[in-house]
Biotite code that builds the C-alpha atoms (Angstrom):
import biotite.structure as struc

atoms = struc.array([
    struc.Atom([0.000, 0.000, 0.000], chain_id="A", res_id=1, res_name="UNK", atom_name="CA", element="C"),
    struc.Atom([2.682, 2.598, 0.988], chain_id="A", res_id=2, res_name="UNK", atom_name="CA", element="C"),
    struc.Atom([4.311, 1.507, -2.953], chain_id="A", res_id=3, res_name="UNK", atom_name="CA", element="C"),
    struc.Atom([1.130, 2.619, -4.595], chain_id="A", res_id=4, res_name="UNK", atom_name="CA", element="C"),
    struc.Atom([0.503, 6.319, -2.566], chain_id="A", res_id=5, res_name="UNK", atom_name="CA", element="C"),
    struc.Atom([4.391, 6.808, -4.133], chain_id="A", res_id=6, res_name="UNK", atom_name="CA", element="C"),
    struc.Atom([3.730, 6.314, -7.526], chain_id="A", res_id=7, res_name="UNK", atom_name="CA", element="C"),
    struc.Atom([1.985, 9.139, -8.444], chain_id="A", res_id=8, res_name="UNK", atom_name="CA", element="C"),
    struc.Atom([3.941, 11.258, -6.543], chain_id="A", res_id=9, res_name="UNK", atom_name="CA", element="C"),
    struc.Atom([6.652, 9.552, -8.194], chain_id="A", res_id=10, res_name="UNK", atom_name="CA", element="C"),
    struc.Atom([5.136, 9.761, -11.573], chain_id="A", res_id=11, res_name="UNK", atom_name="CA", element="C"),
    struc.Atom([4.627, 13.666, -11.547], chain_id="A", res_id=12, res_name="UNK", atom_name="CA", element="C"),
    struc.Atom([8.350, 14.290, -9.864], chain_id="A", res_id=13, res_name="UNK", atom_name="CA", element="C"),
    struc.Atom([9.211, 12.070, -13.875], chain_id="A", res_id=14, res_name="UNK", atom_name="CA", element="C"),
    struc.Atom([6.832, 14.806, -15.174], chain_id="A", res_id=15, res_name="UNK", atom_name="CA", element="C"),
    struc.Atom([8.566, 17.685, -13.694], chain_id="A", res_id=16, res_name="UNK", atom_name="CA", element="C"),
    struc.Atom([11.828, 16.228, -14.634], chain_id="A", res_id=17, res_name="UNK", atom_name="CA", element="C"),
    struc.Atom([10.965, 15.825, -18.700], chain_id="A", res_id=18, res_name="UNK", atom_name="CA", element="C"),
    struc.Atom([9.869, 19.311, -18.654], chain_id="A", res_id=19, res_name="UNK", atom_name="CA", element="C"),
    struc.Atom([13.234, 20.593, -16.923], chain_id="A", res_id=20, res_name="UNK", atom_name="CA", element="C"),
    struc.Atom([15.447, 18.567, -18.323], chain_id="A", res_id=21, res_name="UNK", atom_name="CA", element="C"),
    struc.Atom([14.246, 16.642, -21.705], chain_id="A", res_id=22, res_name="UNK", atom_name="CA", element="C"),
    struc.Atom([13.920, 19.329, -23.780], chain_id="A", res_id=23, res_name="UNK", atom_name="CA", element="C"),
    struc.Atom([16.201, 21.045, -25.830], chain_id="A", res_id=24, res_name="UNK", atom_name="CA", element="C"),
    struc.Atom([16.565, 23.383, -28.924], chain_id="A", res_id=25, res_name="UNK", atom_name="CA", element="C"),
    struc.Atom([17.890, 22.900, -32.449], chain_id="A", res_id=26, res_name="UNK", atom_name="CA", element="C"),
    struc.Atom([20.292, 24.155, -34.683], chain_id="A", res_id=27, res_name="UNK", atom_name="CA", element="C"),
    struc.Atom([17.555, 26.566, -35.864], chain_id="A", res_id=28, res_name="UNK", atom_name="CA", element="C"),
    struc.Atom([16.709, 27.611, -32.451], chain_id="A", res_id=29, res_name="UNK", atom_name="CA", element="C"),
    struc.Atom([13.261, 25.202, -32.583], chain_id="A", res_id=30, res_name="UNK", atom_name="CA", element="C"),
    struc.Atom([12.869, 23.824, -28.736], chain_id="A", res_id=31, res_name="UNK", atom_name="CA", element="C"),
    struc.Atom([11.802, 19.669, -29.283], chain_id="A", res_id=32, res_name="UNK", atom_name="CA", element="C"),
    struc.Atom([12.263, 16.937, -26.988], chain_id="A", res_id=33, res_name="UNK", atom_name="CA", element="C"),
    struc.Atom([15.620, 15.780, -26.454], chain_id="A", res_id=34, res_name="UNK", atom_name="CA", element="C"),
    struc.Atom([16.347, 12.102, -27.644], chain_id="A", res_id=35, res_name="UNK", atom_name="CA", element="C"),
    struc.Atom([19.148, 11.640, -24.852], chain_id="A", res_id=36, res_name="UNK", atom_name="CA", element="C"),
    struc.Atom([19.994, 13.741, -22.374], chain_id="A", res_id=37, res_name="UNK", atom_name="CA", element="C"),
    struc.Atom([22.967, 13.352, -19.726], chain_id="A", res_id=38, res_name="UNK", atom_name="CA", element="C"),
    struc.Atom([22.154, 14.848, -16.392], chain_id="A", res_id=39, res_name="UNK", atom_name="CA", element="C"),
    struc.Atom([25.188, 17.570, -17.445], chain_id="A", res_id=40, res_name="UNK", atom_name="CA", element="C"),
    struc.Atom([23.185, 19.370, -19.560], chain_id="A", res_id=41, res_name="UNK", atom_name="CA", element="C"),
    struc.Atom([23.992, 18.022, -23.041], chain_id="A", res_id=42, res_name="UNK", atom_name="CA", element="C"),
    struc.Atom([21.638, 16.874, -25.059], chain_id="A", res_id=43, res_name="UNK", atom_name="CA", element="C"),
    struc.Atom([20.899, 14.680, -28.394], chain_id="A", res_id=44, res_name="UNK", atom_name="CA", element="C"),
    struc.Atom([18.616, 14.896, -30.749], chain_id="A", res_id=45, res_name="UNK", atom_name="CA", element="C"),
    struc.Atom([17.155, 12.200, -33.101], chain_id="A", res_id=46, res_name="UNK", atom_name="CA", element="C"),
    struc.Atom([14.694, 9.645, -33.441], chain_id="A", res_id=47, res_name="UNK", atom_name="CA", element="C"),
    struc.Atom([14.373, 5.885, -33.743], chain_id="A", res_id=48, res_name="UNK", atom_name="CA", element="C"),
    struc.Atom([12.166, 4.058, -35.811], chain_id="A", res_id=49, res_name="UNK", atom_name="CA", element="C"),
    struc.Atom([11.265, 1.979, -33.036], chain_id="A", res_id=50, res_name="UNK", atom_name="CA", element="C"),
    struc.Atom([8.693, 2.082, -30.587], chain_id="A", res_id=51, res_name="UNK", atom_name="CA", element="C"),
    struc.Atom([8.506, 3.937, -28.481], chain_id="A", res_id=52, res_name="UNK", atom_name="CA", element="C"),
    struc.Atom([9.908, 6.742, -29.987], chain_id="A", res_id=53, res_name="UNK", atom_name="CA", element="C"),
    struc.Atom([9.909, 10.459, -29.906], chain_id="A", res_id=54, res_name="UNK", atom_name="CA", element="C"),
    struc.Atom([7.665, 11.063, -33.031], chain_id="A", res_id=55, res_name="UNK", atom_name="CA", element="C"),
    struc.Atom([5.534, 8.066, -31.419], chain_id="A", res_id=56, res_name="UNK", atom_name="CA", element="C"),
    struc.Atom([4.593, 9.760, -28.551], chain_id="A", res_id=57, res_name="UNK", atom_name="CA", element="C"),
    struc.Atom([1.186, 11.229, -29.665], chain_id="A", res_id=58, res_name="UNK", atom_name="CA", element="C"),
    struc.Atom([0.256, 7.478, -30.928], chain_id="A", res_id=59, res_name="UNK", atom_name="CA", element="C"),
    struc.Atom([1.253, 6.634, -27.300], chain_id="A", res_id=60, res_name="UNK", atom_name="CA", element="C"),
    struc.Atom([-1.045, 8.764, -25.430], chain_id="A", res_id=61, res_name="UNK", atom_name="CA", element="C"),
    struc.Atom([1.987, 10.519, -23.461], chain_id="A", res_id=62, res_name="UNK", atom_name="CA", element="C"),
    struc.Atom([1.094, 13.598, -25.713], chain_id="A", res_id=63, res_name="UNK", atom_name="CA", element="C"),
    struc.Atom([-1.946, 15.358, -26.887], chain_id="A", res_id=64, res_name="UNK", atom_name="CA", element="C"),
    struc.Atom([-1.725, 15.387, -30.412], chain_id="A", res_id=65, res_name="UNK", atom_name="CA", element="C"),
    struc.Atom([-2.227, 19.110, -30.761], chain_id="A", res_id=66, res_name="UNK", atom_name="CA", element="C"),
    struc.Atom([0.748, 19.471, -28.093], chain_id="A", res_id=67, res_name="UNK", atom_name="CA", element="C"),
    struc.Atom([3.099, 22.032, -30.050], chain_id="A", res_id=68, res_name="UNK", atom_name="CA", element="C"),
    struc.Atom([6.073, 20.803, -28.436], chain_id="A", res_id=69, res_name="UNK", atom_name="CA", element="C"),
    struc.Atom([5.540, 17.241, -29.772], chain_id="A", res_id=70, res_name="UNK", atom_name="CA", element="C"),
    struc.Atom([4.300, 18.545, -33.175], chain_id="A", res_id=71, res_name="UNK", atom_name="CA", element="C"),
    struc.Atom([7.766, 20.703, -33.076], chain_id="A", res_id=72, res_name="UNK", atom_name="CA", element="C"),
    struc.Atom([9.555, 17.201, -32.377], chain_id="A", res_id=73, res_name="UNK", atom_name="CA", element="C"),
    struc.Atom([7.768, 14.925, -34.502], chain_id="A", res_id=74, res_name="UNK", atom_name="CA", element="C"),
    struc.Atom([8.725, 17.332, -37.458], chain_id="A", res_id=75, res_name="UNK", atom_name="CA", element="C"),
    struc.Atom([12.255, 17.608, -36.807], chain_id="A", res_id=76, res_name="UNK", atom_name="CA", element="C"),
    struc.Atom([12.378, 13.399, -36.678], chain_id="A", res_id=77, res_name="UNK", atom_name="CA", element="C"),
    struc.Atom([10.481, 13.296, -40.188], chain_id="A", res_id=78, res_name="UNK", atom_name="CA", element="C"),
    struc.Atom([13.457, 16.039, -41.328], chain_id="A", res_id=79, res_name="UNK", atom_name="CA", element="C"),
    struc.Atom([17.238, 16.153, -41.733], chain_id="A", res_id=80, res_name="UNK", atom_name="CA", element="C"),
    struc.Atom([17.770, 17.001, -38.173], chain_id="A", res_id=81, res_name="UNK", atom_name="CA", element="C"),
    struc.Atom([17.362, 13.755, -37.211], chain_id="A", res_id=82, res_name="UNK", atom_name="CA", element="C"),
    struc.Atom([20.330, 11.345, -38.580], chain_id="A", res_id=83, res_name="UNK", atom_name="CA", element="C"),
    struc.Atom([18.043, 8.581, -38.810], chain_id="A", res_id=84, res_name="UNK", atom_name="CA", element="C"),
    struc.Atom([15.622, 10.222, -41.330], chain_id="A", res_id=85, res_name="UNK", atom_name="CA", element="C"),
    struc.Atom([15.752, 9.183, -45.029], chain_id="A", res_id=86, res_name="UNK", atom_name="CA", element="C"),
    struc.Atom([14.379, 10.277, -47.883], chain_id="A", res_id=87, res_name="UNK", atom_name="CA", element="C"),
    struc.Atom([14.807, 8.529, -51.363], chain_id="A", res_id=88, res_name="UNK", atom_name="CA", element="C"),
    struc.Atom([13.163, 6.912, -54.649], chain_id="A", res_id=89, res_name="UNK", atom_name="CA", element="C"),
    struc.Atom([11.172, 4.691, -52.773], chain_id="A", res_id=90, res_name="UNK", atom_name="CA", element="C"),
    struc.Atom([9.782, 7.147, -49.166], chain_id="A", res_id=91, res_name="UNK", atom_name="CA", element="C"),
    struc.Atom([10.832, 8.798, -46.678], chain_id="A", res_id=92, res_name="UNK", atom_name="CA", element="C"),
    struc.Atom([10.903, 7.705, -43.100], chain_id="A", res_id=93, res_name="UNK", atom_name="CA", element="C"),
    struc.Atom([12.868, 6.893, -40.324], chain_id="A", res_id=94, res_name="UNK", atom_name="CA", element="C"),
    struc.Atom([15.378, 4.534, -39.833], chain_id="A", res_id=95, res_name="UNK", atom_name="CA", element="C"),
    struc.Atom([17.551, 3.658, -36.979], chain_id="A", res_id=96, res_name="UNK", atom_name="CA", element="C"),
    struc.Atom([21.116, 2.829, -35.636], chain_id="A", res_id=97, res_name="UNK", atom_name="CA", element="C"),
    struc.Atom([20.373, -0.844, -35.755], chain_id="A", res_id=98, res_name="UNK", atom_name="CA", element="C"),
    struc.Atom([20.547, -2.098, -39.357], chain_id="A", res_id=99, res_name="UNK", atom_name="CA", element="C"),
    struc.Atom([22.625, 0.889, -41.009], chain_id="A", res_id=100, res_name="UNK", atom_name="CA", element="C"),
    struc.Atom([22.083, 3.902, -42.968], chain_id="A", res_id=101, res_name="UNK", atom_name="CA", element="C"),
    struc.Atom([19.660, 4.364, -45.813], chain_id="A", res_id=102, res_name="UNK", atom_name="CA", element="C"),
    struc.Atom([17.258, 2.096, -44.092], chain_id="A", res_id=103, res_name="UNK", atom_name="CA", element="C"),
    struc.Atom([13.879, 2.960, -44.031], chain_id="A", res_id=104, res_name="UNK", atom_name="CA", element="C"),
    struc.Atom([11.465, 1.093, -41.436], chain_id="A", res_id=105, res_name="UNK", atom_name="CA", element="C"),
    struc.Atom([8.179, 0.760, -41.968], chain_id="A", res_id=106, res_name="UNK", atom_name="CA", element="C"),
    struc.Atom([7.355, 1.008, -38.459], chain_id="A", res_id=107, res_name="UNK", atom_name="CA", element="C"),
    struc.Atom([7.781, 4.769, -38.595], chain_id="A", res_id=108, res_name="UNK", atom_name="CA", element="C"),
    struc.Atom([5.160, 5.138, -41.423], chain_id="A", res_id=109, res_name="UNK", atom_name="CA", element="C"),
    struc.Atom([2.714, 3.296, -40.003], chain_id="A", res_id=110, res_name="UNK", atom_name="CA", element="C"),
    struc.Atom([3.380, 5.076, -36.374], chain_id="A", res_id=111, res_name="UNK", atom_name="CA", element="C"),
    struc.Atom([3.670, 8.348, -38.512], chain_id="A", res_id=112, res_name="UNK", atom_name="CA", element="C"),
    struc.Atom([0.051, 7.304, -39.917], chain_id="A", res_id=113, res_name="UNK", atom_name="CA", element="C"),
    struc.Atom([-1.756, 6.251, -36.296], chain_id="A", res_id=114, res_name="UNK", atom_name="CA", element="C"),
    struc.Atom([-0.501, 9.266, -34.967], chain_id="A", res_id=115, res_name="UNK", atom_name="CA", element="C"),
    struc.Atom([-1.849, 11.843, -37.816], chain_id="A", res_id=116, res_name="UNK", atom_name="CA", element="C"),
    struc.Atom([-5.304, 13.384, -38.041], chain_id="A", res_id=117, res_name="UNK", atom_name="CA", element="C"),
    struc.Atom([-4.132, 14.801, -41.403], chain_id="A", res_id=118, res_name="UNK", atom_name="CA", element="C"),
    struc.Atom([-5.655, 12.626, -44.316], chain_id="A", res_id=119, res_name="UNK", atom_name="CA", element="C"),
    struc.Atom([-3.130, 13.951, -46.850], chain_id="A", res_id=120, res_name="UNK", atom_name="CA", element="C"),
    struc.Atom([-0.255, 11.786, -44.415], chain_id="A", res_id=121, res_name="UNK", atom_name="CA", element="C"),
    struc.Atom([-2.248, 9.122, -43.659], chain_id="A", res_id=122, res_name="UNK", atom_name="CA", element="C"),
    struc.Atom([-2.605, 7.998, -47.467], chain_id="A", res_id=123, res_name="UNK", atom_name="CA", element="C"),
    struc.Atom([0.772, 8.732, -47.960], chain_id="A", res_id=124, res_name="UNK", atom_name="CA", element="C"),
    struc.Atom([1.917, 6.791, -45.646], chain_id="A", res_id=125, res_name="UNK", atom_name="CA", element="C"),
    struc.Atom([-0.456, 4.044, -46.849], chain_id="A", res_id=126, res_name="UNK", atom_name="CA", element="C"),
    struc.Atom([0.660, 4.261, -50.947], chain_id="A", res_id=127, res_name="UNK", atom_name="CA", element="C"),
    struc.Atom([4.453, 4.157, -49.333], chain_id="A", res_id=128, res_name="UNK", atom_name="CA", element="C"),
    struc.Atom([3.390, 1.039, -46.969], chain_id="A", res_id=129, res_name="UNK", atom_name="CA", element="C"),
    struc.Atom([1.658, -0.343, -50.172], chain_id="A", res_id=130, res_name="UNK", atom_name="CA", element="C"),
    struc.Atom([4.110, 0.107, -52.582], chain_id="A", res_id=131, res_name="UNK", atom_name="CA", element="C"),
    struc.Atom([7.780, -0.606, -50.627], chain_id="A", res_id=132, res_name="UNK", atom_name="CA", element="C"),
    struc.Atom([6.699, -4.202, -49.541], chain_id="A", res_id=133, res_name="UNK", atom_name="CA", element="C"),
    struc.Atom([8.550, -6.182, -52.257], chain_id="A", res_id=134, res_name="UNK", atom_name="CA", element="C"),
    struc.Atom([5.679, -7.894, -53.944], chain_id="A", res_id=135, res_name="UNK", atom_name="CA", element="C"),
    struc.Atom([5.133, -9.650, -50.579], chain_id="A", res_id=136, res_name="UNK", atom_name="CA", element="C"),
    struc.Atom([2.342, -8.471, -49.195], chain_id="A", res_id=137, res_name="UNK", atom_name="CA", element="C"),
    struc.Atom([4.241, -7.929, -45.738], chain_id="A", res_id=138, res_name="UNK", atom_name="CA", element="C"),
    struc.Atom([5.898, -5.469, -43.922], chain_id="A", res_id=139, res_name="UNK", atom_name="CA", element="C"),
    struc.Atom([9.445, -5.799, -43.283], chain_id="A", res_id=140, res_name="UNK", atom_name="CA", element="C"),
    struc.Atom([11.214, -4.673, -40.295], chain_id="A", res_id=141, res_name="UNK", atom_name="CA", element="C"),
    struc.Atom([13.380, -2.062, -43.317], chain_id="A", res_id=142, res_name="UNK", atom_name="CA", element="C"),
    struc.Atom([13.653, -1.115, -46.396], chain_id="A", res_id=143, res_name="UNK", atom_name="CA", element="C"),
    struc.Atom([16.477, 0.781, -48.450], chain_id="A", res_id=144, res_name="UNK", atom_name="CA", element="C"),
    struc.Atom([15.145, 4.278, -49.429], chain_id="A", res_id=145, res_name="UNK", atom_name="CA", element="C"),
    struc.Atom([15.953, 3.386, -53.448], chain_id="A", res_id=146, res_name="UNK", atom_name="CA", element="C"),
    struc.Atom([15.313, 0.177, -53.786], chain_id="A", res_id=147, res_name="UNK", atom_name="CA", element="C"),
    struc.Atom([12.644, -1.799, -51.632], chain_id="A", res_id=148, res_name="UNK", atom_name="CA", element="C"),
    struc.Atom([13.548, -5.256, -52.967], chain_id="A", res_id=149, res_name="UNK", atom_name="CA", element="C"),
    struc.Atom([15.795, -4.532, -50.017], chain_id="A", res_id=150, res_name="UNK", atom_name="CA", element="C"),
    struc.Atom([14.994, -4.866, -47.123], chain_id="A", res_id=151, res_name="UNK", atom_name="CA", element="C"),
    struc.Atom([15.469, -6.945, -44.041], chain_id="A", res_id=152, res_name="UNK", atom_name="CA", element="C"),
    struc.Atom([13.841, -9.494, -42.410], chain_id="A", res_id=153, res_name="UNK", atom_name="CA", element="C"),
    struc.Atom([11.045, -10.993, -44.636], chain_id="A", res_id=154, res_name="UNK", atom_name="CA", element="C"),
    struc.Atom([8.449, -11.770, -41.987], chain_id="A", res_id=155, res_name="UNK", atom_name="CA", element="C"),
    struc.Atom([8.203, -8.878, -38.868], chain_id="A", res_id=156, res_name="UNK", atom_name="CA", element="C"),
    struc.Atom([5.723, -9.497, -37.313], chain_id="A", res_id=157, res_name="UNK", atom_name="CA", element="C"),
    struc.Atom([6.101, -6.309, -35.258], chain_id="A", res_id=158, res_name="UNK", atom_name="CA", element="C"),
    struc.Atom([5.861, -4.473, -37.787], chain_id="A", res_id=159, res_name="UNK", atom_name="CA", element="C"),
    struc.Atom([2.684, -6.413, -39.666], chain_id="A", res_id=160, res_name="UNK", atom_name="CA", element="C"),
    struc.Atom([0.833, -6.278, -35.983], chain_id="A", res_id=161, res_name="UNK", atom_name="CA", element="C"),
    struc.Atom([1.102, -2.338, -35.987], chain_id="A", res_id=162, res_name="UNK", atom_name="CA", element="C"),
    struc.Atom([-0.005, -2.231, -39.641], chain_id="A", res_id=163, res_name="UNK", atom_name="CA", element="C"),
    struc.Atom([-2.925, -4.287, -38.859], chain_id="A", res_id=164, res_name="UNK", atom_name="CA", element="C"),
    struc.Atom([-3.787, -1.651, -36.146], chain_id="A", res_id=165, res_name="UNK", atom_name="CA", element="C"),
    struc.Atom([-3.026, 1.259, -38.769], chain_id="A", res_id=166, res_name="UNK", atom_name="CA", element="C"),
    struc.Atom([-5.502, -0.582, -41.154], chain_id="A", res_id=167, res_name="UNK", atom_name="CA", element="C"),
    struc.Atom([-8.247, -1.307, -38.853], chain_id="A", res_id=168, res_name="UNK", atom_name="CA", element="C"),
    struc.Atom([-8.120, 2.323, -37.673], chain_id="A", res_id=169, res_name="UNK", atom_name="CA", element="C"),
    struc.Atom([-8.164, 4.348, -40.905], chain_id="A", res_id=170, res_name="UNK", atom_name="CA", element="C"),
    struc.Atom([-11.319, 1.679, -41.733], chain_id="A", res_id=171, res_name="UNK", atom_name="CA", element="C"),
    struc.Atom([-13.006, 2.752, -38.188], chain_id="A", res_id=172, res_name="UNK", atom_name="CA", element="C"),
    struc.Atom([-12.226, 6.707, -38.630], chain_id="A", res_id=173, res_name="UNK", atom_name="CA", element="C"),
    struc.Atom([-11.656, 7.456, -42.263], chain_id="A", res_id=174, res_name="UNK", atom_name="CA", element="C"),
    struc.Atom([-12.989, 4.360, -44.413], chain_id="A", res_id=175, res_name="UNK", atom_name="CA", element="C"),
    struc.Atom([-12.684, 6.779, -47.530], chain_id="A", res_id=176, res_name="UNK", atom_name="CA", element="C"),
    struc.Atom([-9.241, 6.283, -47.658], chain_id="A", res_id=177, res_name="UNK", atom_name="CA", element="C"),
    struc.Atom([-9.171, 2.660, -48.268], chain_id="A", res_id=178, res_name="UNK", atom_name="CA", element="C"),
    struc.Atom([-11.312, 3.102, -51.354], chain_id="A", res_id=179, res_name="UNK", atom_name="CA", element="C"),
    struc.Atom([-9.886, 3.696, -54.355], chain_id="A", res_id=180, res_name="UNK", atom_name="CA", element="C"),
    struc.Atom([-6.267, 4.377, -55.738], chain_id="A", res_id=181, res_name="UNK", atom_name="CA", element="C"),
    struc.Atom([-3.557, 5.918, -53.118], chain_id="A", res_id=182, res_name="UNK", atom_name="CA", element="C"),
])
């Protein structure tokens, strides 16, 4: 019992703490949540295709989605202020330090996608989903930003899992863009 009266004292102290210390500003002088940050005042800035991740907090609930903080961060990870964005003949996205450069995971589009309210980046996200796949009708865990016939592990089930939310929520909220071409 005397765990539980701690934790939300505990959880707002974490609160206080993130708005203190986890935010920093850009190059352009654009204040976003810090990726890393040391305890000495540094700071790092970038994002991770994985989940969770910076531009995933507003799919996460630990943002409102009108938050312009988050909407300041989340636009800086889909830009070339994060290292880990990519942009190429096949997408854009975000990749990660995991499988090497030019790697595009499709985990960020679909996060990208459950986190918008913006129908213009939801299908886009979709026709990139749709057409970076290989032929296979799956989602891999990457894809290389030129050529999607490579990519990395054929079956992801991570990834497929979170598409299958992605597609069951655009059919619940916007069925419109389902029908038709992309």
């Amino acid at each position: 019992v005397l765990r539980e009266r701690r934790v939300p004292a505990r959880a707002d102290e974490v609160a206080r703490a993130l708005v203190e210390h986890g935010r920093m500003r850009l190059r352009d002088g654009s204040e976003v949540w810090a990726y890393e940050v040391d305890g000495f005042g540094n700071a790092i800035f970038m994002d991770d295709a994985n989940v969770p991740s910076l531009s995933g907090l507003g799919y996460l609930g630990c943002v409102p989605a009108n938050d312009p903080l988050w909407q300041r961060t989340q636009a800086a990870a889909w830009s070339p202020a994060n290292p880990y964005f990519f942009r190429g003949k096949a997408g854009e996205g975000i990749g990660g330090p995991h499988v090497g450069l030019r790697q595009i995971w499709p985990m960020s589009l679909i996060v990208r996608g459950l986190s918008s309210d913006d129908p213009a980046t939801i299908r886009a996200c979709l026709k990139t989903l749709r057409d970076t796949d290989a032929g296979t009708g799956f989602m891999h865990e990457t894809f290389d930003q030129d050529d999607p016939a490579q990519f990395t592990r054929s079956w992801f089930a991570w990834a497929n899992g979170l598409f299958g939310e992605l597609i069951v929520r655009v059919a619940n909220t916007r069925p419109a863009l389902l029908e038709g071409t992309l």
